[in-house]
C-alpha positions in Angstrom: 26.2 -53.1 2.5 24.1 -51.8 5.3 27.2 -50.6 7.3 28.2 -48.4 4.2 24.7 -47.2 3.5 24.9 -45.6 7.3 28.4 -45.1 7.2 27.5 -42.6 3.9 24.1 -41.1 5.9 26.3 -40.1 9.2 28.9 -38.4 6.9 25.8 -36.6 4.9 24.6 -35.7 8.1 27.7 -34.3 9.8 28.4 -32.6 6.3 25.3 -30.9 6.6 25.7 -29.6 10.0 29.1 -28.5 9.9 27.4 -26.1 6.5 24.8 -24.9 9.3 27.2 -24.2 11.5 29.3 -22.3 8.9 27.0 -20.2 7.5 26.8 -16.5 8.6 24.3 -15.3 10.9 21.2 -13.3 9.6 21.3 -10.0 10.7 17.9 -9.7 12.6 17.0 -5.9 12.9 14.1 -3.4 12.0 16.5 -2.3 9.3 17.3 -5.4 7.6 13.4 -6.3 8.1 12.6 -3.0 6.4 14.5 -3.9 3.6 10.8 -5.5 2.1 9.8 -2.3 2.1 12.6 -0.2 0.2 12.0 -3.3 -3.1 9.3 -0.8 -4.0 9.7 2.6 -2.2 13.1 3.0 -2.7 16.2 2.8 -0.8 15.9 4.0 2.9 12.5 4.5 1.5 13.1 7.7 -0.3 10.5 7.2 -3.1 11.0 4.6 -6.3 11.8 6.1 -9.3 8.6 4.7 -11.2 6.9 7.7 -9.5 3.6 5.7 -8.1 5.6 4.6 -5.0 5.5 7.4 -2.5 8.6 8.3 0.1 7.8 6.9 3.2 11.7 8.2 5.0 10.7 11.3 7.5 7.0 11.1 7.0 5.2 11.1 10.9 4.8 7.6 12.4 1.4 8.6 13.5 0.6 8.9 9.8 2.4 5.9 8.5 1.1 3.7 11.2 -2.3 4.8 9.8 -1.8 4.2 6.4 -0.6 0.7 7.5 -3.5 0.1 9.2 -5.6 0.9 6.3 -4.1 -1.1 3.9 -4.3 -4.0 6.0 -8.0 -3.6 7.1 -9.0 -2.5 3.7 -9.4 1.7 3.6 -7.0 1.1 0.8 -7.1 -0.8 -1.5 -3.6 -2.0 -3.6 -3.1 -5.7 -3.0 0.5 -6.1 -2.7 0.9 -3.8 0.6 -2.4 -5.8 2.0 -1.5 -9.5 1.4 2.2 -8.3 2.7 1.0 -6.7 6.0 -2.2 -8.9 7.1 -0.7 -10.7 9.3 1.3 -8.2 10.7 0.2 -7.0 14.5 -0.9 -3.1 15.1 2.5 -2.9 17.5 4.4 -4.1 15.3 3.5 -1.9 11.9 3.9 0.8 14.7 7.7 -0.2 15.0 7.7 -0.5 11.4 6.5 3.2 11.1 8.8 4.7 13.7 11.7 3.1 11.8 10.8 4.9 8.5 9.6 8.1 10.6 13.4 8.9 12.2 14.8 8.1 8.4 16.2 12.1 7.9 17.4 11.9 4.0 17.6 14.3 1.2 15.2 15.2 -0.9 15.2 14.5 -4.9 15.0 17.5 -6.9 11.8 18.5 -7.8 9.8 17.6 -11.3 9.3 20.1 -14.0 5.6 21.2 -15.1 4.2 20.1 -17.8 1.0 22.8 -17.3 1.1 26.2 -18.8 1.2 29.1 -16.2 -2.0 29.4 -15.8 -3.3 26.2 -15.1 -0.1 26.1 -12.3 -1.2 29.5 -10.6 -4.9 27.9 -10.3 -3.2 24.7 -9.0 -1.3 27.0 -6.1 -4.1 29.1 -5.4 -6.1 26.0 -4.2 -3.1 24.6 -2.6 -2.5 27.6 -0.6 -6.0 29.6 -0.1 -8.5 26.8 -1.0 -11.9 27.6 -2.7 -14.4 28.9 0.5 -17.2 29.2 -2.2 -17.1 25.3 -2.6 -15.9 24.4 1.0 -12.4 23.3 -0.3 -9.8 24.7 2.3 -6.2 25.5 1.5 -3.8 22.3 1.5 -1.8 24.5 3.9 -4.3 24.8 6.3 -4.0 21.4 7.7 -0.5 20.7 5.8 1.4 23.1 7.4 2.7 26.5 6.0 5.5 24.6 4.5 3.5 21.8 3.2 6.2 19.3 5.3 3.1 18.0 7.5 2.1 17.9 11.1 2.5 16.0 13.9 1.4 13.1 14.2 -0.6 12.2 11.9 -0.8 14.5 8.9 2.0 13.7 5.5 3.7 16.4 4.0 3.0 17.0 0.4 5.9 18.0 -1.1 9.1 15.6 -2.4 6.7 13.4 -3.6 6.4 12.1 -7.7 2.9 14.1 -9.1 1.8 10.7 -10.4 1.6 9.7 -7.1 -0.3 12.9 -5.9 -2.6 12.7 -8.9 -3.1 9.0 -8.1 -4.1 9.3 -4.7 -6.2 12.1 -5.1 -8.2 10.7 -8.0 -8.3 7.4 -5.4 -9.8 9.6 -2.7 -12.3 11.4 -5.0 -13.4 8.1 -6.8 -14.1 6.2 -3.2 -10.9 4.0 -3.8 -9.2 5.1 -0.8 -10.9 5.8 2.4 -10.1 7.1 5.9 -12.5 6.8 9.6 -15.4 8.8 9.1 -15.9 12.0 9.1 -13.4 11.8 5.7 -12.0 15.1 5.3 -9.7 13.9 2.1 -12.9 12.4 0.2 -15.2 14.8 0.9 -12.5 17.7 0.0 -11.2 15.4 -2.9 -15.1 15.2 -4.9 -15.3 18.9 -5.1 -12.1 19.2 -7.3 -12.3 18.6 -10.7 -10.3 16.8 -12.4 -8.4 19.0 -13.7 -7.7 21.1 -10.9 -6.5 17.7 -9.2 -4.1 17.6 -12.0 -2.6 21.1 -11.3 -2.4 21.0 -7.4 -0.3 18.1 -7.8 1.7 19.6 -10.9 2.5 22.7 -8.7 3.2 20.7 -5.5 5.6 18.1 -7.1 7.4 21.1 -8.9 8.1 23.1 -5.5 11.4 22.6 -3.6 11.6 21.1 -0.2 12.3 23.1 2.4 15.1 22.1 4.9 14.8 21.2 7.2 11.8 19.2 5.7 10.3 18.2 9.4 6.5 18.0 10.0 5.5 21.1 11.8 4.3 20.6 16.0 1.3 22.6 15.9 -0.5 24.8 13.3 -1.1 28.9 13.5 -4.9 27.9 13.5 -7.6 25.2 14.0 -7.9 23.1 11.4 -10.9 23.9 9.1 -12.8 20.6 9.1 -12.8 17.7 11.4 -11.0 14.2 10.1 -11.6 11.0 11.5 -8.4 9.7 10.5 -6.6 12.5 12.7 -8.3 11.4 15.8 
């Protein structure tokens, strides 16, 4: 009885092994590791379709790496990216963020507006000259003339779902997201109304991308304000 009772464990146990031994190798790469990301941004990370989860393909690495950073250490606040990427290393999320930076994908097409004319115009006037009287400078002015961002830190703004742009920008103005002090974003953010928030990101998810969609190398002039989260 014993002698059968091991004879059966050894033969479970070499079964077992030979399964091990049979089974195909994980493919252990940055891509197949940034797969967890693409569940919710998309595939190759060029935006989910639910419009709340932002392209991350092309974007800077400087800026991503950021972003990262922040969600892990609490400037931004959505639980899923923190608990995912709190025990992730700063070198790591960097290699994470180059991988999505050198992504070079199309572009969906843009979204339609919803706004009348009017309330579109008002939303590309402030996207493009700002309001001086109220210290709000154009979105180009640190965005780049294109609105495809700058290296190596600041996002481009257009490709991207205008729930997304109205969700962040209501997230900067209400204290919800955060950057290093001085925060430009907030600070710019709490001067726009509602409203207005609503048609900068109508007019900006309704423009065409550019191609090629790269972030621009250097600006025609300073930028108008200081940002901690650009330093």
């Amino acid at each position: 009885m014993h002698q059968a009772i091991l004879k059966a464990a050894l033969l479970g146990a070499l079964l077992l092994t030979t399964a091990v031994s049979a089974a195909p190798r994980a493919e252990d790469s940055l891509a197949q590791r940034a797969m967890a990301c693409t569940l919710c941004h998309g595939k190759e990370g060029r935006a989910a379709a639910d419009g709340y989860h932002p392209r991350l393909a092309g974007k800077p690495q400087g800026y991503l790496h950021k972003q990262l950073l922040n969600f892990r250490d609490g400037r931004r606040q959505y639980g899923l990216m923190s608990d995912l990427i709190a025990p992730l290393s700063d070198a790591y999320l960097l290699e994470l963020a180059g991988y999505f930076a050198q992504l070079d994908l199309p572009y969906g097409p843009p979204q339609a507006p919803t706004l009348p004319a009017e309330a579109l115009q008002r939303g590309q006037r402030l996207v493009q000259q700002g309001d001086p009287a109220r210290g709000i400078p154009a979105c180009v002015a640190c965005h780049g003339e294109k609105l495809t961002g700058l290296q190596p830190f600041v996002p481009g703004l257009l490709g991207l779902p205008r729930d997304y742009l109205n969700g962040q920008l209501g997230a900067w103005r209400s204290g919800q997201r955060r950057a290093v002090e001085p925060d430009c974003m907030a600070k710019i953010a709490r001067q726009l109304q509602p409203e207005e928030i609503n048609a900068i990101s109508q007019w900006l998810a309704a423009q065409t991308v550019p191609s090629p969609a790269k972030p621009a190398t250097a600006l025609p002039k300073p930028m108008p304000m200081r940002c901690g989260g650009l330093e």
